[in-house]
GUVEXVO-613498 format. One record per atom (N, C-alpha, C): x, y, z. Coordinates in steps of 0.1 Angstrom, whole numbers, plus 2048, in hexadecimal, padded with zeros to 3 digits. Each point is the difference from the previous one (the first is absolute). Example, Ala and Ser with C-alpha at 12.3 -4.5 7.8 and 13.67 -1.06 7.14 Angstrom:
# GUVEXVO-613498
8847C784E 7F780C800 80980C800 7FC80B7F9 80980B800 7F880B808 
END
This chain:
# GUVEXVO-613498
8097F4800 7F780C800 80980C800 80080D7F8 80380B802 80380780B 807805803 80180780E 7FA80A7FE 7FA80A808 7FA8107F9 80680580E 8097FE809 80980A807 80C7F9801 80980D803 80E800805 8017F2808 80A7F6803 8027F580B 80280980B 80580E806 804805807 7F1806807 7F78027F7 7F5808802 7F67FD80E 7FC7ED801 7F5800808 80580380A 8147FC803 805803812 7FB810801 8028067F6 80380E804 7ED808803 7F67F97FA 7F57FE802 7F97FD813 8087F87FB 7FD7F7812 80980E80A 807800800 80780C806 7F880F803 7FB8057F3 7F580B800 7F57F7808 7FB7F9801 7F47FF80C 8047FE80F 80D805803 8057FF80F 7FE807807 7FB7FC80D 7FC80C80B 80980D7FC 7FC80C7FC 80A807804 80580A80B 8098067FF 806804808 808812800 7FE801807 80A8107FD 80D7FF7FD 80380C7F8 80C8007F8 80A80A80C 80A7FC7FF 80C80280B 80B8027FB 808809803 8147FF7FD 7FF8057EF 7F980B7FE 8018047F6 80580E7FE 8068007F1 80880F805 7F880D7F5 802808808 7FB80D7FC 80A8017F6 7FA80D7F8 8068027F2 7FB80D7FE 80D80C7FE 7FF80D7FC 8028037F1 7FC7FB7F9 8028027F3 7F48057FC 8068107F7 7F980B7FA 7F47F77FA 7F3805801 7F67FC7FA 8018007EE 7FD7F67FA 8027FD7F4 7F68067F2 7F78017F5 7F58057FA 7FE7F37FF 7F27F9809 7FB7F67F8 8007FC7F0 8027F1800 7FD7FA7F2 7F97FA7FD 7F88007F2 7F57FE802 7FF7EA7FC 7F67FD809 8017EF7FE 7F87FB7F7 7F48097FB 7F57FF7FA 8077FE7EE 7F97F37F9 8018027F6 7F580C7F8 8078037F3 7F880B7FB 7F17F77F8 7F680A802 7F27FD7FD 8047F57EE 7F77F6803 7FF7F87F4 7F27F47FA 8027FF7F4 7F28017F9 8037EE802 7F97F6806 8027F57FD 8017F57F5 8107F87FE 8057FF7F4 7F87F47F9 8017F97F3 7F77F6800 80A7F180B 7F47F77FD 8057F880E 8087F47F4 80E7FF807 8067F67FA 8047EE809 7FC7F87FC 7FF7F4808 80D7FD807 80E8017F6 8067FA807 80C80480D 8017FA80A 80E80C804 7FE80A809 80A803808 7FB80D809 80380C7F4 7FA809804 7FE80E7F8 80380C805 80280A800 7FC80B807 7F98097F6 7FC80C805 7F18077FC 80A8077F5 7F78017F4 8028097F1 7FE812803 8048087FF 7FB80B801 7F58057F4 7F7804805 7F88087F9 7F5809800 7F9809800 7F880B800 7F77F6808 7FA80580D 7F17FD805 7F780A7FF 7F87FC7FD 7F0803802 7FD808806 7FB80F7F9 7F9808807 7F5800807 7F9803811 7F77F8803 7F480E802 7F47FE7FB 7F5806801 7F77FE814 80480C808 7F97FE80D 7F28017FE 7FC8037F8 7F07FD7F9 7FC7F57FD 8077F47F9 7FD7F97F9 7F67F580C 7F77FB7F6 7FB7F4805 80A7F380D 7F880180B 8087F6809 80980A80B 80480F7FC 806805808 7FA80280C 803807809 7F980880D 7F680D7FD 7FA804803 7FA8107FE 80B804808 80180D7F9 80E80C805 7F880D7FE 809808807 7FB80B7FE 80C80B7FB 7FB8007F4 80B8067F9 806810805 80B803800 80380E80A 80680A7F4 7FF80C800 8088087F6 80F800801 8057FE7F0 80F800801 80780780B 8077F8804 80A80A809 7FC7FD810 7F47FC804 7FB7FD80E 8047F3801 7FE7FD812 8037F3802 7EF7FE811 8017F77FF 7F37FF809 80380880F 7F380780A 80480180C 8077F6808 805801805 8067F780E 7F57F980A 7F48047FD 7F47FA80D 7F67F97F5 8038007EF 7F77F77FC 8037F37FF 7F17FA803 8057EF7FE 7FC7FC7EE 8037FA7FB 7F97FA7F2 80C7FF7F2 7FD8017F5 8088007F4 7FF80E7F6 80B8067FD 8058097F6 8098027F9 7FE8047F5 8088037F5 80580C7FF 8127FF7FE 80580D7FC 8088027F6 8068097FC 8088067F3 7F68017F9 80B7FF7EC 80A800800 80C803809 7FE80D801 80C805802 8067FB812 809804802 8097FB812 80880C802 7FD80B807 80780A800 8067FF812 80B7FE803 8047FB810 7FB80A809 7FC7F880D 7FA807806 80C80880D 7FE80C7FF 80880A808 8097F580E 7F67F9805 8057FD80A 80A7F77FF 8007F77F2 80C7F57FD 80C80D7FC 802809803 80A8077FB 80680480D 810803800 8077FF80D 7FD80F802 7FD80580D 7FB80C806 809802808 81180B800 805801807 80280D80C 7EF800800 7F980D80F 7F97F6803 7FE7F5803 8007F580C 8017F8803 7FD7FF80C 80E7F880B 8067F07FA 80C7FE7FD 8037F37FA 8047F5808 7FB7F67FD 8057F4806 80B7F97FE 8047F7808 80D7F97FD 7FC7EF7FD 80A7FE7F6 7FE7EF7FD 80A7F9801 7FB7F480B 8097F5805 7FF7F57F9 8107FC7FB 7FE7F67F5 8067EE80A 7FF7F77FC 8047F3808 8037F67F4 8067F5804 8007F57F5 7FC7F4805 7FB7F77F6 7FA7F4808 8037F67F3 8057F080A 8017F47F5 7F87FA804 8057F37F7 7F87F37FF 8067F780C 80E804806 8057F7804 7F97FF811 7FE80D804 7F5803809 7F27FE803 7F97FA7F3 7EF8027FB 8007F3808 7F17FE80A 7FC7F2800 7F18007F6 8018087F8 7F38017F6 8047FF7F0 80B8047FD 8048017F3 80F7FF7FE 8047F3800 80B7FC800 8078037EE 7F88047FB 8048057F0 8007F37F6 7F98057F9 8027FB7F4 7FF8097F2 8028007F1 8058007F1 7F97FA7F9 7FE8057F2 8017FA7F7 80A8057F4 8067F17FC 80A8047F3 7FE80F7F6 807807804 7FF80D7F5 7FD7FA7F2 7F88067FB 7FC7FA7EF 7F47F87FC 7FC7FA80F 7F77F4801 7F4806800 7F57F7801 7F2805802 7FD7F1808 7F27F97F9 7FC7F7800 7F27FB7F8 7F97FA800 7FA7FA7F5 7F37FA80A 7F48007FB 7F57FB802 7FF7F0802 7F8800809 7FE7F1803 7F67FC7F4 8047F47F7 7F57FD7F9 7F17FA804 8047FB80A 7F17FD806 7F980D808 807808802 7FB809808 8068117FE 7FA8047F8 80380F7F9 807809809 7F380380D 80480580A 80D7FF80A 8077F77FF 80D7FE807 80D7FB7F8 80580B805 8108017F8 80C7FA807 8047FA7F8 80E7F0800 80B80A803 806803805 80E808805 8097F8800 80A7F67F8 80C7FB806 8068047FC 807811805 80D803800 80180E80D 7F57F980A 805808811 8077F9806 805804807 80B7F8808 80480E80D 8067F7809 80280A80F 80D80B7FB 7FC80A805 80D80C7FF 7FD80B80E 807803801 80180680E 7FC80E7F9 7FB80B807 7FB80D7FC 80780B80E 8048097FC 7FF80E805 7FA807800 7F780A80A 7FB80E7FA 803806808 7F780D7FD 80380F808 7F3806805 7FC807807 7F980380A 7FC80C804 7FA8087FC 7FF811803 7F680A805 80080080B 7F8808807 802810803 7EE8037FF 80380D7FE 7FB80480C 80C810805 7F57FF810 802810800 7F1804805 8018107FF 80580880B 80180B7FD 80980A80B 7F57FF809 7F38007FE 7F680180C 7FD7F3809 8097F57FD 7FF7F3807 80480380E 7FA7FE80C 80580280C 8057F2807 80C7FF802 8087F1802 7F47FF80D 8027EE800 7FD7FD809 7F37FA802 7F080D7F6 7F97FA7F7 7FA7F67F9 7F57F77FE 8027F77F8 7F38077F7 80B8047F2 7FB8067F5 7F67F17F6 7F98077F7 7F87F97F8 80D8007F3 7FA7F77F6 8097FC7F6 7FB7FB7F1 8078027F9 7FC7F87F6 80E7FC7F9 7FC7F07F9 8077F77F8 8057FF7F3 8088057FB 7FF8027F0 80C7EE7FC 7F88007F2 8087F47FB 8098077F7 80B7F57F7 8068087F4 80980A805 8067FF80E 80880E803 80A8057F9 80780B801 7F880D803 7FA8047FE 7FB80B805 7F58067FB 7FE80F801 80C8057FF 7FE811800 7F2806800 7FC8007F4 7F28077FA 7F57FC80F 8007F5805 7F77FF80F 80880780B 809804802 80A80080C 7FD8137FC 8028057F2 7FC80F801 7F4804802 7F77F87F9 7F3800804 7FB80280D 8057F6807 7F57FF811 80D80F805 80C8017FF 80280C809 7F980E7FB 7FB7FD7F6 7F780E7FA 7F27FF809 7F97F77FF 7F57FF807 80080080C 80A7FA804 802801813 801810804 8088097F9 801811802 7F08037FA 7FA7FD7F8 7F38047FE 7F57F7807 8027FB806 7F57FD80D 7F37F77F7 80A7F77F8 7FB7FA7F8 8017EF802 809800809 8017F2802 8057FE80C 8027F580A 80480080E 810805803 8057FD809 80E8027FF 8017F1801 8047FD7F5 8067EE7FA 8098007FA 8037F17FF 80F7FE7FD 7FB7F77F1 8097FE7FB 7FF8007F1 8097F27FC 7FE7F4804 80B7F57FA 8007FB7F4 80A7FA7FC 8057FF7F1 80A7F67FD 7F87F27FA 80A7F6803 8007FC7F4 80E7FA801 8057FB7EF 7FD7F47FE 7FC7FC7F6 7FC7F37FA 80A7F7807 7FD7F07FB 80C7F7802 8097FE7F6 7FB8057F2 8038017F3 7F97F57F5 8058057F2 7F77F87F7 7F3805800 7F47F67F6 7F5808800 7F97F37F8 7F27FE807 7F97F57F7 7FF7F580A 7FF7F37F7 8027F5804 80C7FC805 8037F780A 80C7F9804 809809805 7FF80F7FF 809809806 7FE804811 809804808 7FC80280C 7F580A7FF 80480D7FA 7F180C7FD 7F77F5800 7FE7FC7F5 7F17F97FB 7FB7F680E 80B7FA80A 7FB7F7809 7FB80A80C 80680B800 7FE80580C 7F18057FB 8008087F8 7F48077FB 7F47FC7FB 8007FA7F5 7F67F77FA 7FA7F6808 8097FA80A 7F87F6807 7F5805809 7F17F97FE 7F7803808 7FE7FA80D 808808806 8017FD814 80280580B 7FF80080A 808809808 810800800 8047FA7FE 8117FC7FE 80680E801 7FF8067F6 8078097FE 7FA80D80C 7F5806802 7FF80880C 8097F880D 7FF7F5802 8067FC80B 80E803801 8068007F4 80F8037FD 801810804 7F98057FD 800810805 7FB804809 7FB7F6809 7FA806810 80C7F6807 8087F47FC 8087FC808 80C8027FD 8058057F3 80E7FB7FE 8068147FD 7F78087FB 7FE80C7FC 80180B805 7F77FD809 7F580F807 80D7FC80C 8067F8808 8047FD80B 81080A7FC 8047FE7F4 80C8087FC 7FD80B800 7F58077F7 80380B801 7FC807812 7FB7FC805 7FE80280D 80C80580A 8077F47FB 80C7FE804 80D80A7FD 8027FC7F2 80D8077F6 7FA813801 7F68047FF 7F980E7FE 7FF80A80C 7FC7F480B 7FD80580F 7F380B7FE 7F67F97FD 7F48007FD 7F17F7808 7F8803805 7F17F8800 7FB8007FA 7FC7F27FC 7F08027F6 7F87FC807 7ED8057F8 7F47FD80B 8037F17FA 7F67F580C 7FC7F77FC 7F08027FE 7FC807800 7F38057FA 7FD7FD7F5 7FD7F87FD 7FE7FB7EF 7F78077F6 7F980A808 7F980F7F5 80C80A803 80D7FE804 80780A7FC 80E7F87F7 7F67F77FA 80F7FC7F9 7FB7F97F0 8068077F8 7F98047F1 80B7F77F7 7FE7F87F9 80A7F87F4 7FD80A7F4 8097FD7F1 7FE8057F5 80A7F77F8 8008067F3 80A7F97F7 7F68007F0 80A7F97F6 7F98067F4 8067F17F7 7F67FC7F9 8047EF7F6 7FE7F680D 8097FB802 7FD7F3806 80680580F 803808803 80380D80D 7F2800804 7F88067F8 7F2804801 7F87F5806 7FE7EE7F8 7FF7F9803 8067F980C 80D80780A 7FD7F880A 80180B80B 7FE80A7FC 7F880E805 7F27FA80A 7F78007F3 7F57F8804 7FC7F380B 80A7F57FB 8017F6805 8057FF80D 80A80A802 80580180F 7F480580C 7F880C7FA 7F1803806 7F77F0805 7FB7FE7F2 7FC7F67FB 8007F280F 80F7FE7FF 8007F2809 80180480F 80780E804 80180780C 7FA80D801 7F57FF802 7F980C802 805806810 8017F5803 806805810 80E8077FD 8057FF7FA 80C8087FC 7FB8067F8 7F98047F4 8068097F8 7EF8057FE 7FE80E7FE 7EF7FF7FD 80180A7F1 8088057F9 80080F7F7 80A7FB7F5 7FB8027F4 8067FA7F0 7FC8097F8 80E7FD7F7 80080F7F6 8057F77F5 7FB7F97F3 8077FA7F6 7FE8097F4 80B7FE7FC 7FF8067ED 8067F27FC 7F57FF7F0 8017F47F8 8017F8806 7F97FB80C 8027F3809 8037F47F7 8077F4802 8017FB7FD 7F87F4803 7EF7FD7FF 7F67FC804 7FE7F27F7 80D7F77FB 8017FB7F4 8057F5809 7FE7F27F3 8047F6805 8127FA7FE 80880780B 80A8037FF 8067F680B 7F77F980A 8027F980B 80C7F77FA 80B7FD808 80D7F47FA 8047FD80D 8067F1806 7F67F67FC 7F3801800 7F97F87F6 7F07FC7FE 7FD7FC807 7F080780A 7FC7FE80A 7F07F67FF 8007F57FF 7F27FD7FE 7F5806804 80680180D 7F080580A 7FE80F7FD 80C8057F8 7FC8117F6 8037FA7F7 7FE7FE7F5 8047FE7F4 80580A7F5 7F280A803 80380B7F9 809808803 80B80380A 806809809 7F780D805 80880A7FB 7FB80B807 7F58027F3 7FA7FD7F8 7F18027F8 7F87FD809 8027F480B 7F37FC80A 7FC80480B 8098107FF 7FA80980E 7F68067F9 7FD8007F1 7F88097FB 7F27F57FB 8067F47FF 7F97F37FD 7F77FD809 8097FD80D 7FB7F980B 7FE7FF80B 81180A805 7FE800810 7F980B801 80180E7FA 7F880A805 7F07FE7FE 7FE7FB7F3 7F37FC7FE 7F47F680F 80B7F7804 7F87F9807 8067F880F 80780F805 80680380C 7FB80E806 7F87FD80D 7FF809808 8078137FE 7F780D802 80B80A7FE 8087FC807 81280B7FE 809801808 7FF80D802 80480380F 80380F7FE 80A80A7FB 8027FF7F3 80A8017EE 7FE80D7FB 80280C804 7FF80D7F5 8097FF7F4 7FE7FE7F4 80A7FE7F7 7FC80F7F5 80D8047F8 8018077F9 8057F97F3 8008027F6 8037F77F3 7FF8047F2 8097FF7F7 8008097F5 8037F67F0 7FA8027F5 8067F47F8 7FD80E7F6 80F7F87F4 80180A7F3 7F87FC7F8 7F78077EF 7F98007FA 8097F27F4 80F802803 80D7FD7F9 8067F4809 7F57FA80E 80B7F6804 8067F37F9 8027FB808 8027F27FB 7F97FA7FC 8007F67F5 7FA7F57F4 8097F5803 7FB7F3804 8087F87FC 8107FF800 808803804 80D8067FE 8077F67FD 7FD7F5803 80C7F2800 7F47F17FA 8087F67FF 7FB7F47FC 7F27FA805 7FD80580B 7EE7FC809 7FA7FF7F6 7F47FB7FD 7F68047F9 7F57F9806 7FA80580E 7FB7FA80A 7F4805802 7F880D7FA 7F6809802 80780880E 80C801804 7FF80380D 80D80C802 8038047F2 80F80A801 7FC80F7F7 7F2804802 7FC80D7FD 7FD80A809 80E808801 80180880E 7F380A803 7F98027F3 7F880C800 7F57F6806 7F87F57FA 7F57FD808 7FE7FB80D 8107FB803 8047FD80D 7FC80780B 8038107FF 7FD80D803 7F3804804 7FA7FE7F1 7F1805805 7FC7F1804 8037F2804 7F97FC805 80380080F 80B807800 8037FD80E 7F580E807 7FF80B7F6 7F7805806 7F27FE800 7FD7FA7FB 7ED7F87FF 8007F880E 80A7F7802 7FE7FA80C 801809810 80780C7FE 80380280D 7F280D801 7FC7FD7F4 7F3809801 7F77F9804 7FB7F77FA 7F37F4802 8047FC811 80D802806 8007FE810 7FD80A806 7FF80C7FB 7FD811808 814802807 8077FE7F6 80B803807 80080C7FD 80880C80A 80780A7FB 80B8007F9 7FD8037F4 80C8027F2 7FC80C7FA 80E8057F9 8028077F6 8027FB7F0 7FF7FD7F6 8037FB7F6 8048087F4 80A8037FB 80580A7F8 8067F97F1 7F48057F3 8077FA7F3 8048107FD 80F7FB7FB 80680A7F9 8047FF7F1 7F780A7FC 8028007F5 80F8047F8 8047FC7F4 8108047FC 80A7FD809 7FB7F0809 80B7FE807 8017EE7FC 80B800806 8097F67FB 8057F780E 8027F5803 8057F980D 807807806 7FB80480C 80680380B 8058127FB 7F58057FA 80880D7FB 803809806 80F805803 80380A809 7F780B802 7FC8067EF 7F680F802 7F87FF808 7F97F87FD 7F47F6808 80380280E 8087FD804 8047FF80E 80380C808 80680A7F5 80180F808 7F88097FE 7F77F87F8 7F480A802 7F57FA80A 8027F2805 7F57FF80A 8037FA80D 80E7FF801 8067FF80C 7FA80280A 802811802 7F880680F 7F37FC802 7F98007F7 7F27FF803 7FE7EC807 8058007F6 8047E9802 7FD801810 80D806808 80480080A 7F580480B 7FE80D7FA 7F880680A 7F07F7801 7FB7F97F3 7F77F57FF 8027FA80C 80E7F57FB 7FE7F580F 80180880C 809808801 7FD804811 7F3806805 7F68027F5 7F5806805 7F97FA80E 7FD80D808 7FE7F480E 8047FE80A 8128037FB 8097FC80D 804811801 802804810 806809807 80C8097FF 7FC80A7F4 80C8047FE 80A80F805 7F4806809 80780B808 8047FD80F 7FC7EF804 8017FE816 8107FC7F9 80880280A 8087F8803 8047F2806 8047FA7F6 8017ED805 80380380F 7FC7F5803 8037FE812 8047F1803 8037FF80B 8067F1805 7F27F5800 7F78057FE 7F67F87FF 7FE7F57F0 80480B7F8 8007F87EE 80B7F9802 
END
């Protein structure tokens, strides 16, 4: 019989489901913040499907998407140039145009914050001991089963990242401040943002984290395991192996208040944005995704999900109890199509989107849902033009003139 993983792969498998543990004996790291790069492949038109062989995705023009068309959401379309209030719940449409909004712009008449950077391995993780996939590789469809993708070329690799927290001049040590999570770190464009809103009395005095991938992207890669997988796993990694450093390495509190503690991220960032809420509400209650990655991206293949992250929109939200989930969420008119070999009904980022918003509507969740027109995966304009508002969405609610106390 075929093998369809690495021989190295099930130990390293069996290892990821071990109690884990907090991370220890790790060394800080002062090295100048870097300009993110970006992991996302560029938007693509799905290629025709060839039988034999792993593949990787063809590039080509996708599909302009009509937020009118039959099957979408009702929206409410907004005049060029606006972006929705901060206190509405429901779905809207904006652009063309993305003109950035004042506040993603560095303002230097107030007060600036300072950012503490750290480093963290694999050799430390009792959650993600690292793994790869062969640079070049993809993988190939199961023939009996469309929906699940054959990977034999992951294998274990040890990972490094970096770590960056942003903390405002108005933080009072000692405090345990509210926070939010970013995936994909860095993340300058969030870290300018909330110190603009914190001086405008727009957002709490919070701290702003920013953590770097494991690397790679997709299937079989650490990103894709950490992210794509539908579970708690990965929140856990960032309430036990994460949050305890920066605590630590920054000389910082955070609330354990779980309405003062907000995830985000953008592609498959976005997707475990969500999912971190999702499986620990008790940890995390506030989500901010662009182009979520709401696609069946799950690696390894999960029977009891099959679809991956398509069956929050499928299944679990549909016919699971509310959570108490404020989410914010954004998808391009230009997202993703198909991008790679799937041809599963389950890798169209745009309907992904609106279905992820039909369902959290049909629950009475509070959401935001934002199609942007003239945008494209994960589109920066997109992003500076609706940042502040994103932000100020999820915190709607929470306490943003008392001062934290020893009580959060």
């Amino acid at each position: 019989m075929k093998r369809l993983l690495h021989p190295a792969i099930p130990a390293l498998l069996a290892t990821l489901l071990a109690i884990p543990a907090l991370a220890q004996n790790q060394n800080q790291d002062q090295t100048p913040i870097q300009p993110p790069k970006s992991v996302h492949a560029p938007a693509q038109r799905p290629p025709k499907i060839h039988p034999v062989g792993p593949r990787l995705a063809i590039r080509h023009p996708v599909p302009v998407r009509n937020p009118h068309a039959p099957g979408m959401v009702a929206a409410k379309e907004l005049p060029n140039g606006h972006v929705p209030p901060p206190s509405a719940d429901g779905n809207f449409i904006i652009g063309p145009t993305h003109k950035p909004a004042p506040a993603t712009l560095h303002n230097p008449h107030v007060p600036q914050g300072r950012v503490c950077t750290f480093t963290m391995n694999s050799a430390h993780s009792r959650y993600y001991p690292g793994i790869a996939r062969t640079p070049g590789t993809f993988g190939h469809p199961d023939p009996h089963n469309p929906a699940r993708l054959i990977v034999t070329t992951s294998h274990p690799h040890p990972w490094t990242r970096h770590v960056w927290v942003y903390i405002p001049s108005q933080y009072q040590p000692g405090t345990p401040a509210p926070f939010i999570v970013g995936q994909d770190g860095p993340d300058p464009l969030l870290f300018t943002t909330v110190n603009n809103l914190i001086a405008e009395h727009r957002l709490p005095v919070m701290l702003a984290i920013s953590i770097q991938n494991g690397g790679g992207d997709a299937q079989g890669s650490e990103r894709g395991l950490e992210y794509d997988t539908v579970s708690g796993r990965y929140a856990e990694f960032v309430q036990n192996e994460v949050l305890p450093r920066v605590a630590s390495t920054c000389h910082v509190r955070l609330t354990t208040n779980p309405n003062g503690r907000a995830t985000m991220g953008g592609s498959s960032g976005g997707a475990a944005a969500f999912i971190m809420a999702w499986f620990h509400p008790d940890l995390f209650r506030r989500v901010l995704t662009y182009s979520g990655t709401y696609v069946n991206q799950q690696w390894p293949w999960n029977p009891y999900i099959p679809g991956g992250a398509w069956d929050l929109h499928s299944m679990l939200i549909p016919h699971s109890p509310r959570k108490p989930i404020r989410v914010w969420m954004e998808v391009g008119d230009r997202d993703l199509y198909y991008p790679n070999v799937m041809r599963d009904g389950m890798h169209d980022w745009v309907l992904a989107n609106e279905d992820m918003a039909k369902a959290l509507a049909a629950k009475h969740y509070h959401y935001q849902f934002v199609f942007a027109r003239n945008a494209h995966h994960v589109d920066y304009a997109v992003k500076q033009q609706t940042l502040p508002e994103a932000l100020e969405y999820i915190w709607h609610g929470y306490p943003i003139h008392s001062t934290p106390t020893k009580s959060k």
